[in-house]
C-alpha positions as CSV (number, residue, x, y, z in Angstrom):
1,X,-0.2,-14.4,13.4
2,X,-0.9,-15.9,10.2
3,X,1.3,-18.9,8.4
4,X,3.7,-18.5,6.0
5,X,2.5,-19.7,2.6
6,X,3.2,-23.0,1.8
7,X,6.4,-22.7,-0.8
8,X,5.9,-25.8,-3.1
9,X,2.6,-24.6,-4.0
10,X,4.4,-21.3,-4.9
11,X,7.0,-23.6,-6.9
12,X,4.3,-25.8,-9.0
13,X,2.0,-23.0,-9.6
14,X,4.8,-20.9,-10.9
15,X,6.1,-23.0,-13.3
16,X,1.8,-23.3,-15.1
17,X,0.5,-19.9,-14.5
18,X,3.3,-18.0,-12.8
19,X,6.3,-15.7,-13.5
20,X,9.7,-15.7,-12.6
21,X,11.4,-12.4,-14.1
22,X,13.9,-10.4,-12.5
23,X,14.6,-12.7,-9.5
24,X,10.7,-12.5,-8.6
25,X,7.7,-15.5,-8.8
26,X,4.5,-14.9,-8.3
27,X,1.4,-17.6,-8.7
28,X,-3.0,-16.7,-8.2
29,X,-4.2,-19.9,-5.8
30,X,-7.0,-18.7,-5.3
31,X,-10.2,-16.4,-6.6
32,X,-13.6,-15.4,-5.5
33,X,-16.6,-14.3,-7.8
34,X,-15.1,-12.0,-10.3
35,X,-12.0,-10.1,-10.2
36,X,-11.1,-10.8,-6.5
37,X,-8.1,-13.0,-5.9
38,X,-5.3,-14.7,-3.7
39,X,-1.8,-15.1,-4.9
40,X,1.7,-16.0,-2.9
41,X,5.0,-13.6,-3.8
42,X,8.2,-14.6,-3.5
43,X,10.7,-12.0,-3.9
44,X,15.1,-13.1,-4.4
45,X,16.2,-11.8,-0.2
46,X,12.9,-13.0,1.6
47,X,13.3,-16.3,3.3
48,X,9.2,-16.3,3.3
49,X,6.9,-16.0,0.7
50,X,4.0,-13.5,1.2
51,X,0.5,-14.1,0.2
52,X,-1.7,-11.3,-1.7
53,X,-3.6,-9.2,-1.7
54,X,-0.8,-7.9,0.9
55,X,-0.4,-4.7,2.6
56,X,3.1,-3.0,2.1
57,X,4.7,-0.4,4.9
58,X,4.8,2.7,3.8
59,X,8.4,4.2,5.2
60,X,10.5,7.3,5.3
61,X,13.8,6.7,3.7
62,X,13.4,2.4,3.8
63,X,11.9,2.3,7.7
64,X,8.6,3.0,8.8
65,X,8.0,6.5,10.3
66,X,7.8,5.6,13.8
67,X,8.4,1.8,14.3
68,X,12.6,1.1,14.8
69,X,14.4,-1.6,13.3
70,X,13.9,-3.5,16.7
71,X,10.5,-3.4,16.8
72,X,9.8,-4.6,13.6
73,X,9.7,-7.7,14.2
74,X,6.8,-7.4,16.9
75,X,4.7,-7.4,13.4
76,X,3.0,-10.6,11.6
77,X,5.3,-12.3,9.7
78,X,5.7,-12.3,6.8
79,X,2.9,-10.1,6.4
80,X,4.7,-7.3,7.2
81,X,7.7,-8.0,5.4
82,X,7.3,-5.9,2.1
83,X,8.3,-2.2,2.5
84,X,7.6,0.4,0.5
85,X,10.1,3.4,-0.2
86,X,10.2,6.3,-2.5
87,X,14.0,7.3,-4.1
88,X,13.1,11.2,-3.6
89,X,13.9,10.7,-0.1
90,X,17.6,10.3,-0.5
91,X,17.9,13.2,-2.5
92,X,19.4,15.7,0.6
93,X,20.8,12.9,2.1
94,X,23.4,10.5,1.8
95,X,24.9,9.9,-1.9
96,X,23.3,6.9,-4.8
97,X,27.2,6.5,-4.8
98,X,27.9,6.1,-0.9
99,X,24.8,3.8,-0.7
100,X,26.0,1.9,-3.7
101,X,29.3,1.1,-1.8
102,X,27.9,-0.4,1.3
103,X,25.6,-2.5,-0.8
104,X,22.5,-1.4,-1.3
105,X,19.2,-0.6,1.3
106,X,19.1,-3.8,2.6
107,X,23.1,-3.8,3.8
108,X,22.6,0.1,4.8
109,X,19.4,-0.7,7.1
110,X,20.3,-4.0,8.0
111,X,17.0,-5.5,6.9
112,X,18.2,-8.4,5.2
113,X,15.0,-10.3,5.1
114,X,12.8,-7.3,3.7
115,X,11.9,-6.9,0.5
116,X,11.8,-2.9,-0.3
117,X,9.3,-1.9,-3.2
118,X,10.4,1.4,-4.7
119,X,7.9,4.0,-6.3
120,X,8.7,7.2,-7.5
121,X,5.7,8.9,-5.8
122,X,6.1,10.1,-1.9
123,X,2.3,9.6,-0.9
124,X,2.8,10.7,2.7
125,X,4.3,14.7,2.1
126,X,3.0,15.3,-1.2
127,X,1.7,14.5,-4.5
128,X,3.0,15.2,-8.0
129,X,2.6,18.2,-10.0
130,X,0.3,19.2,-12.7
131,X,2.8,20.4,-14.9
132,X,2.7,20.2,-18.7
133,X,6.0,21.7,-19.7
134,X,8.5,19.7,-18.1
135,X,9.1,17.3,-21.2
136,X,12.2,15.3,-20.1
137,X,11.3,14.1,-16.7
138,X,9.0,14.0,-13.4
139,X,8.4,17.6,-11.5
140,X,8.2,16.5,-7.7
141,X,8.2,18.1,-4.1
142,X,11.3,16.8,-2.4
143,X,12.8,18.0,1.0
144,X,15.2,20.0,-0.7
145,X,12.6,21.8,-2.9
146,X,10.8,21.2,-6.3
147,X,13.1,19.0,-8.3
148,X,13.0,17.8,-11.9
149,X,13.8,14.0,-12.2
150,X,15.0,12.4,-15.4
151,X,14.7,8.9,-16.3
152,X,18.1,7.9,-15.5
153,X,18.8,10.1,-12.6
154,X,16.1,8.1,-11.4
155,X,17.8,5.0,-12.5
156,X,20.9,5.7,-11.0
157,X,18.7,5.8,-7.1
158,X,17.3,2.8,-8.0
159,X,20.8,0.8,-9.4
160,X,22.4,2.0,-6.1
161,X,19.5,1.5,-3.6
162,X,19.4,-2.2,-5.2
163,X,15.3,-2.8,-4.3
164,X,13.4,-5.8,-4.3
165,X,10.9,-4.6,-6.8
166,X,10.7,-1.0,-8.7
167,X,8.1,0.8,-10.7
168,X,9.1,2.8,-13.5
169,X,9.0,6.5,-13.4
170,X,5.2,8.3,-13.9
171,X,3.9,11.5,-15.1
172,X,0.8,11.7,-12.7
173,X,-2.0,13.6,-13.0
174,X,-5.4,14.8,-11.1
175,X,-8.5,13.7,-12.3
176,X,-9.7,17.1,-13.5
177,X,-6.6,17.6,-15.7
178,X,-7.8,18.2,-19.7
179,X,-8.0,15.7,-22.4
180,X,-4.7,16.7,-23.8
181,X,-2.8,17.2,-20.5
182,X,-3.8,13.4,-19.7
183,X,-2.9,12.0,-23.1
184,X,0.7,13.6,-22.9
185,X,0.7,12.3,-19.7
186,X,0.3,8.6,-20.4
187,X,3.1,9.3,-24.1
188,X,5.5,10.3,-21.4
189,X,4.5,7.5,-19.0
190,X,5.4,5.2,-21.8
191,X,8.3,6.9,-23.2
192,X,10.0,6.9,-19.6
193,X,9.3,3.2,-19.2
194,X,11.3,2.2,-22.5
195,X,13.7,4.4,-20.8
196,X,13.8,2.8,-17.2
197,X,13.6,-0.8,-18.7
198,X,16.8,0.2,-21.0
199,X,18.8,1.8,-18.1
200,X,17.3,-0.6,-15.5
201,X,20.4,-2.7,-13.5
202,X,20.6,-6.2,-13.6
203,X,18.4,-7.1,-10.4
204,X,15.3,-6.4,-9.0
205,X,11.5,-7.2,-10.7
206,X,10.7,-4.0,-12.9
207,X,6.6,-3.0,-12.5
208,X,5.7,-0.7,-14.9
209,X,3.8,2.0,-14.7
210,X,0.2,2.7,-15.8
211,X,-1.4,6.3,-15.8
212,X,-4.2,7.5,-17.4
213,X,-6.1,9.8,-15.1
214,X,-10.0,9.8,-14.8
215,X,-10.4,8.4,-18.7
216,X,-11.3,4.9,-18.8
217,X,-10.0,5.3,-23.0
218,X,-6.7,6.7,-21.5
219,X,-6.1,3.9,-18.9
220,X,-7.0,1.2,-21.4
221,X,-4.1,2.6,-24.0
222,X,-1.9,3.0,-21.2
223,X,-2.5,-1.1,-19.8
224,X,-2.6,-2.3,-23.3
225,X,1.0,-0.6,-23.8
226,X,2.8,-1.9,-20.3
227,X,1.1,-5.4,-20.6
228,X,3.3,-5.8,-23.8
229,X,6.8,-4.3,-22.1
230,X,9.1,-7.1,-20.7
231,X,8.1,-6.6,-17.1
232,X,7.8,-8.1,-14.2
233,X,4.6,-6.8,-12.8
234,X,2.2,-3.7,-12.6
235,X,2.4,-0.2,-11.2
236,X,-1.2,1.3,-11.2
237,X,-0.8,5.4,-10.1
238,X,-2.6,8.5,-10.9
239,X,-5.0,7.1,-7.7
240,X,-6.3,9.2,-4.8
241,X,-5.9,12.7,-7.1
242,X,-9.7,13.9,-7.2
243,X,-11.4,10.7,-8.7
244,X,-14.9,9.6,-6.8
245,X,-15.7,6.5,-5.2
246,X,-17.8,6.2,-7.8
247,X,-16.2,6.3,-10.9
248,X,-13.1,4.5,-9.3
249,X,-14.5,0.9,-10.1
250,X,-14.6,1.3,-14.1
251,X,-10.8,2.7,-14.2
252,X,-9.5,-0.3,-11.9
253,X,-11.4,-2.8,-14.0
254,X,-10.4,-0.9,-17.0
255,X,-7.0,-1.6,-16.6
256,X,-7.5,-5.3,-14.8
257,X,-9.2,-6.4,-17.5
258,X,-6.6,-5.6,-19.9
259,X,-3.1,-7.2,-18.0
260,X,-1.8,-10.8,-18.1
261,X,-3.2,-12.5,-14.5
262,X,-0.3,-13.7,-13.8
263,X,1.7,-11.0,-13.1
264,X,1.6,-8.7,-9.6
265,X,-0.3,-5.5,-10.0
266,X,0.4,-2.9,-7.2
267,X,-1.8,0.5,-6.8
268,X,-1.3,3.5,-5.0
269,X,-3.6,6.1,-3.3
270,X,-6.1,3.7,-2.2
271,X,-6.1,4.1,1.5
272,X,-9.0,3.4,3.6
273,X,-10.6,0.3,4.0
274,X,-13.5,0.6,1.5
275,X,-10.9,2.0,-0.6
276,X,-9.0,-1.5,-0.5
277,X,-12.1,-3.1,-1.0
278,X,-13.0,-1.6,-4.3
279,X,-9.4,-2.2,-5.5
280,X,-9.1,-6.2,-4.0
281,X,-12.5,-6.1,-6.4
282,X,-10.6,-5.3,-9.1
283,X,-7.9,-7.8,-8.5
284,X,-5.0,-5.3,-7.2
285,X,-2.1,-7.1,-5.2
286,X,-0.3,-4.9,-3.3
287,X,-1.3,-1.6,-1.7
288,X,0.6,1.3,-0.1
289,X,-0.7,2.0,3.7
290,X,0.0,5.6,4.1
291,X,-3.7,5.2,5.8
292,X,-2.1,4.1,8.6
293,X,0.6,6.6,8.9
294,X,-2.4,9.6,8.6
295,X,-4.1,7.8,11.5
296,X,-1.4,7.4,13.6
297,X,-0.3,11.3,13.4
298,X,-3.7,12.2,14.0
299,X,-4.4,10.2,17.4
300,X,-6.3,7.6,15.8
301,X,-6.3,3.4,16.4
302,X,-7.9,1.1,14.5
303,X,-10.6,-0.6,16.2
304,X,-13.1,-2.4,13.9
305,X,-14.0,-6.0,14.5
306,X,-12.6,-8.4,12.6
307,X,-13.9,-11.5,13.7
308,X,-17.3,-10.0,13.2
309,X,-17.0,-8.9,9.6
310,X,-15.7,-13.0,9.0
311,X,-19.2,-13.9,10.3
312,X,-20.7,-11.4,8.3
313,X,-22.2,-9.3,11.2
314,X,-21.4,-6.2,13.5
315,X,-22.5,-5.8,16.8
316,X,-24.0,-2.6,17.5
317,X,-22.3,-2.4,21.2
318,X,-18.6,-2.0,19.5
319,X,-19.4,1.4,18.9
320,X,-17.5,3.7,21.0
321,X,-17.3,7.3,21.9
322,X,-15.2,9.0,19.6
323,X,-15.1,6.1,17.2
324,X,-16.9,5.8,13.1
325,X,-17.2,2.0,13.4
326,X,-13.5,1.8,12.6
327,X,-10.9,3.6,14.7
328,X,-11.6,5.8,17.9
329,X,-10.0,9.2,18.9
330,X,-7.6,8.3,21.9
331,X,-6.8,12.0,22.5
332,X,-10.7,12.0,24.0
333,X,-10.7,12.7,27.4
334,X,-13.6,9.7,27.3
335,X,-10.1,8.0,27.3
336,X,-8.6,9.1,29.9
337,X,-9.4,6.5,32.9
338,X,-9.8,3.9,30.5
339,X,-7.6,1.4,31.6
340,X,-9.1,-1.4,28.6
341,X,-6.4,-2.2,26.0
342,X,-7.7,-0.7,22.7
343,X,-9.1,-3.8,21.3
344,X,-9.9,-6.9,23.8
345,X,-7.8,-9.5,22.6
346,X,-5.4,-8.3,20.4
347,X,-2.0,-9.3,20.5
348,X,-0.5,-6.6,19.2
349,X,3.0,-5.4,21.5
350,X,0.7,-2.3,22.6
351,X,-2.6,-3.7,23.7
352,X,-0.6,-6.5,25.4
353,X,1.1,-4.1,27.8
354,X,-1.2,-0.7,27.7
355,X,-3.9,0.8,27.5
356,X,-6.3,3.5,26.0
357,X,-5.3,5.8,29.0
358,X,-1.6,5.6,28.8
359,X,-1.6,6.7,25.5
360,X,-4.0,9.3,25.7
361,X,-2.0,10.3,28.4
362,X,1.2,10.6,25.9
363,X,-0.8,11.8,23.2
364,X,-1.5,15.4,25.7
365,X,1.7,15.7,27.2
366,X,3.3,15.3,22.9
367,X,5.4,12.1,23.8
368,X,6.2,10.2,20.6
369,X,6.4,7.6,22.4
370,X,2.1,7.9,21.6
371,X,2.6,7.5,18.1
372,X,5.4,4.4,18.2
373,X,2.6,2.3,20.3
374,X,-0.1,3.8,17.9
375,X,1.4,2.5,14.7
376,X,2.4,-0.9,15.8
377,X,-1.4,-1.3,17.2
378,X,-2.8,0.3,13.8
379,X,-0.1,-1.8,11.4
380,X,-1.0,-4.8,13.5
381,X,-4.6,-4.5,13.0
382,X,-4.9,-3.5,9.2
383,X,-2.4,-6.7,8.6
384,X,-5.3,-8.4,10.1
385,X,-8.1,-6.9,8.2
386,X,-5.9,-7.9,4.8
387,X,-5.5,-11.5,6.7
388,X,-9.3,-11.5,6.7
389,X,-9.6,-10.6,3.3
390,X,-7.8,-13.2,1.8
391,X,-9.4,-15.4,4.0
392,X,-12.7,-14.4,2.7
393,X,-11.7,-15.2,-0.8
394,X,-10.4,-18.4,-0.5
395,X,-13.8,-18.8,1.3
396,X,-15.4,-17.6,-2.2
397,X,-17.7,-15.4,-0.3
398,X,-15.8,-12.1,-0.9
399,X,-18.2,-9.6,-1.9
400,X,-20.2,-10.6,1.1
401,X,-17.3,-9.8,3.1
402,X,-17.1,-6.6,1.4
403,X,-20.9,-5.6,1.2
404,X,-21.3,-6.5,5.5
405,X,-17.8,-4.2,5.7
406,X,-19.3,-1.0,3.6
407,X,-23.1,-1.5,5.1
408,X,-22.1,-1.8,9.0
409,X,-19.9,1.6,8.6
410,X,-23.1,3.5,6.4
411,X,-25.3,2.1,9.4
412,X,-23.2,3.1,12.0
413,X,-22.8,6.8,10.4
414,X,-26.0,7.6,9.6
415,X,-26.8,6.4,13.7
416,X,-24.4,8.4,14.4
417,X,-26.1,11.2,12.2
418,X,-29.5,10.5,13.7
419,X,-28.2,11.3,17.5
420,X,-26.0,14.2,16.5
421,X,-29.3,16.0,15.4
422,X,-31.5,14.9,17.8
């Protein structure tokens, strides 16, 4: 479990190099060669501040899919204190107005010392649409159908929901979109964040939003823009919608070369681990884990090394049956007398009190009770893996960190590769 940041560094950083709008501070304490950095966030209703680059919980309607308000705090603290939400989930539920009354998120779930980050995108059921007519506001898929949402409809979910942070509404679109499409697409981005920042209530630190789709030119209009809006911080979308691997670095540094360093910058769409590698590289604070989520539906658990990648070296007899170096399948019936926890020494609530046969066991007889152990294990180990990150960057060595990471995982595939054709 790591250590709470220490808060008078927080304090005396703030005050040179930090900011402190909206009831949020945030302060760098640390960087490695180029972009890569530490910083510590302290949000208004969390008793703890959080160090970055930090891993938020992606949640349906302000908890996590399968992990209960009980078990929450079996997590890292306060690593795991930062939830993500998304406003379109309240839309068939209960009223802005009714949650407005009985104060807000926090006093409706009872998590008082969360912090809730709200985004208008719902990265777990669907992304947003392509859609170059809607002119007034954001087309989305929400459980009660395709809805259009206007800048201060969206305001009004975010007054009443009262979040910690919030983003500004997007206009989002895929990477093959045309030239024009993505230009309209960043005018509306930025016309809808005058708009948010206008409406926006009294608390909560205001992030706005940065499109710009696969067009470095785009992105860098769209930075240059936000970066001089009265905001809090940074909301980096348009992620994860068709872009490669490969042209990903130039649009990150793009924009991170472009916004103040001393403001928060949060990114979605950038799920697996050499995904929030390349965006760490970049400088990006805060990322969604949706990753986690997929993996947990699908029978997965994480299983990479972590000590190993510190000392910058894998061991070749981790690998597993069923595994890519990373996670394992634990609905393979190579799993099913297993009695091993998933990972030796991990103190996560599930490998503490079961093991790889148990839940393979609930995983083919369809107990959720599969996926509630799956997702503490996999959240508990991918806090860990952001733990060793920022560990690795105060050690300045982060790229070698990064470079051991991406090489043991190409090794171990193309073995794997080798012995599947043999």
């Amino acid at each position: 479990m790591s250590s709470a940041p220490d808060t008078s560094i927080l304090t005396s950083l703030n005050i040179q190099h930090g900011t402190d709008l909206h009831e949020m501070k945030f302060a760098v304490t640390a960087w490695s060669k180029g972009r890569a950095r530490v910083g510590v966030l302290q949000l208004a209703n969390c008793p703890q501040p959080m160090e970055t680059p930090a891993l938020l919980l992606s949640t349906r309607k302000g908890l996590p899919v399968f992990i209960s308000p009980d078990l929450l705090p079996s997590l890292p603290s306060p690593d795991s204190h930062l939830l993500q939400m998304s406003p379109l989930h309240f839309l068939d539920g209960i009223s802005s107005k009714t949650i407005s009354n009985i104060g807000g998120l926090h006093q409706m779930l009872g998590l008082h010392e969360y912090g809730f980050a709200a985004v208008p995108r719902d990265s777990i059921v669907c992304l947003p649409e392509c859609d170059s007519t809607n002119k007034i506001g954001a087309s989305f898929e929400t459980p009660s159908g395709r809805r259009l949402i206007k800048p201060v409809e969206y305001m009004e979910m975010i007054s009443s929901m009262k979040p910690s942070l919030w983003a500004t509404l997007a206009d989002e679109v895929p990477a093959w979109v045309s030239a024009k499409r993505n230009k309209a697409s960043v005018d509306r981005t930025l016309r809808w964040l005058d708009e948010c920042i206008t409406l926006s209530p009294a608390g909560g630190a205001v992030f706005g939003a940065i499109v710009g789709g696969a067009n470095v030119e785009e992105r860098q209009r769209c930075a240059q823009e936000v970066a001089g809006r009265n905001v809090s911080g940074y909301w980096i979308g348009g992620f994860g919608l068709g872009e490669s691997m490969d042209e990903r670095p130039a649009l990150l540094n793009a924009v991170a070369d472009i916004l103040p360093v001393e403001r928060p910058r949060q990114i979605c769409g950038l799920e697996l681990p050499e995904e929030v590698l390349q965006g760490v590289a970049a400088g990006i604070d805060l990322f969604d884990s949706t990753y986690i989520y997929h993996l947990t539906l699908g029978g997965f658990a994480l299983t990479f090394p972590l000590e190993s990648i510190q000392r910058h070296e894998f061991d070749s007899r981790l690998s597993d049956v069923g595994s890519d170096h990373t996670k394992i399948n634990l609905r393979a019936t190579i799993y099913r007398k297993d009695t091993a926890p998933i990972v030796d020494n991990c103190n996560c609530y599930t490998c503490q009190n079961h093991t790889r046969a148990y839940i393979n066991h609930l995983l083919n007889v369809h107990e959720m009770l599969a996926q509630i152990l799956l997702e503490i294990h996999n959240t508990h180990h991918y806090l860990g893996f952001f733990r060793s990150i920022r560990t690795a960057i105060k050690e300045d060595n982060f790229e070698q960190f990064r470079q051991t990471f991406i090489d043991s995982r190409r090794e171990h595939l193309n073995m794997t590769a080798v012995c599947a054709s043999a």
